[in-house]
N, C-alpha and C positions, 0 to 999 in steps of 0.2 A: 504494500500500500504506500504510497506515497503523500509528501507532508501534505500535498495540497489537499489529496481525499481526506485525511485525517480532518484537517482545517474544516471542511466542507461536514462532516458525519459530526463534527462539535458543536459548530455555529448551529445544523440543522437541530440537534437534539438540547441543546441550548433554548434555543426559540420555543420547540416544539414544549417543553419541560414548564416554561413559563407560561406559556399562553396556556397550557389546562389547568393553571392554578390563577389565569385569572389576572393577573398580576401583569407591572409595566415593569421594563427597564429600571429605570428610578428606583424603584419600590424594593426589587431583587437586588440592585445594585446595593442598596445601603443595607441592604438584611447580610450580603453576604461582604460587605466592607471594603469594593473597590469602587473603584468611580465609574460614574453612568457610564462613559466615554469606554472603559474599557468594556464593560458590560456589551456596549455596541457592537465594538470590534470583534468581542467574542461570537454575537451571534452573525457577523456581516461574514466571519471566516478571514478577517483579515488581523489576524493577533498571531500570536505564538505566546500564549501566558504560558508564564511559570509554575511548579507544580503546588505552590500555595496559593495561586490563584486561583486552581482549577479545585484546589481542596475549599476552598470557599465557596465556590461557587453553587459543587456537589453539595455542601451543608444546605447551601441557604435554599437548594431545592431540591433538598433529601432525598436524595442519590448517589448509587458509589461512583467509583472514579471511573469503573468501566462502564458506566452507564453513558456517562457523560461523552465517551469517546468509542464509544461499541456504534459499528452500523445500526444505523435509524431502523427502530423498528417498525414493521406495516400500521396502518392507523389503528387495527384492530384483530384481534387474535383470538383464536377459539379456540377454546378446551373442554374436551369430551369429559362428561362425566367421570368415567374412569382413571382421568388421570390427575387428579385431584387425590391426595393425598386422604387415606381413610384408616383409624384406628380402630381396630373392633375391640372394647371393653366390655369382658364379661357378654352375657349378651343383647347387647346395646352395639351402636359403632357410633363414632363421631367423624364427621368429614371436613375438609378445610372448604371454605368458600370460595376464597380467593385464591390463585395459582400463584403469586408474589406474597411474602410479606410485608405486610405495613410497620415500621416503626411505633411499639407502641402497642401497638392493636393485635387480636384476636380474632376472628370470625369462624364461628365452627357452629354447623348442624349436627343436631343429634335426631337418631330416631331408636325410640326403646320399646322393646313389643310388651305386652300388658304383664305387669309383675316385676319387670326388671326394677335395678337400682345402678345407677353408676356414681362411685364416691370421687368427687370435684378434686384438684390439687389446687391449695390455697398457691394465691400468687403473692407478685413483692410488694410490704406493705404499703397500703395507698392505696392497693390496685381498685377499680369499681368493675362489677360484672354487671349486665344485663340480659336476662332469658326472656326468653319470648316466645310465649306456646304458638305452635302454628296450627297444629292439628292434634285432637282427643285430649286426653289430660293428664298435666305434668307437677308433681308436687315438690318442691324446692324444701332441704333443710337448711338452714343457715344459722349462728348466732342461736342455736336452741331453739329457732323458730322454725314453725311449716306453711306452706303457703301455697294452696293449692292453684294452680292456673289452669282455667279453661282457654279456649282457643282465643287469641287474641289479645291474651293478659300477658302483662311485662311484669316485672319481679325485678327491681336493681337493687343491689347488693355490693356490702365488701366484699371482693374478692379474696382477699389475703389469708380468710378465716377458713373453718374446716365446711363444704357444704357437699352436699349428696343433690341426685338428680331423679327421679322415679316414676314410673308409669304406673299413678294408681288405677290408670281405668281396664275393662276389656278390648281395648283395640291398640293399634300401635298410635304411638304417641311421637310427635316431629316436635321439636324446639327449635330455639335459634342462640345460641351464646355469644355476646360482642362482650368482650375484657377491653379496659383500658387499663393498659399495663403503668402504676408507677413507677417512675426512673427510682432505681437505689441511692439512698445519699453519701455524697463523695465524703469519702473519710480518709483523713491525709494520715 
């Protein structure tokens, strides 16, 4: 590959990274602490930044560094069911929603056939959980509390603590789980 395609696959995934967030120049330029001006250059393809510039730039639009300079990917990509990441606990399974990680974040489907229990792993303190029955019904233990959800009922919760997941009804039961992971606090 050569510098100029590189130049060209950075400016494009540069631009392309900003614009789904929404966001100007400006706005990215100061979150990730260079000036608009190079910000520009970066997405015109006519730069050669330094590798802390390109480390900035990845922060401020939370991405790694080979995102930032990996061929542009197609506007949109499809992933079969199957290839989706699926844990079976006990018997119950949970599935990942999204094919990437989100910094932070969580997203998992569960589906448990009538009678199952799957027991939670507390996450890092802080964390907040959200369940969300989508179909039949699912009873949450959390904090010594139970909390039955019919379809369409949300249930947000610490995460961090000890909770269980459970199919009190006769038919299988579908959830939704979104964590918001709290960051660990930096200890020198």
């Amino acid at each position: 590959m050569s510098d100029e395609e590189l130049a060209g696959w950075l400016a494009r995934n540069v631009k392309a990274l900003r614009e789904a967030r929404g966001a100007t120049q400006a706005q990215l330029a100061k979150l990730a602490g260079v000036p608009r001006a190079t910000w520009a250059n970066l997405e015109s393809g006519a730069s050669n930044p330094t590798l802390g510039v390109l480390h900035r730039v990845a922060s401020a639009l939370q991405v790694s560094l080979e995102e930032l300079v990996a061929r542009p990917r197609a506007s949109a990509q499809h992933y079969p069911r199957d290839s989706l990441v699926v844990r079976t606990r006990g018997p119950g399974f949970v599935r990942k929603l999204l094919p990437d990680p989100l910094p932070g974040m969580e997203f998992d489907r569960m589906e448990l056939p009538p009678g199952a229990r799957l027991t939670g792993v507390p996450h890092t303190p802080g964390t907040r959980e959200y369940l969300v029955c989508e179909a039949g019904r699912m009873a949450l233990v959390a904090s010594g509390e139970r909390f039955i959800l019919e379809t369409g009922d949300v249930v947000v919760f610490r995460g961090d603590q000890k909770h269980s997941y459970e199919n009190p009804g006769t038919k299988a039961a579908v959830g939704y789980s979104v964590v918001l992971l709290a960051q660990p606090a930096f200890r020198p």
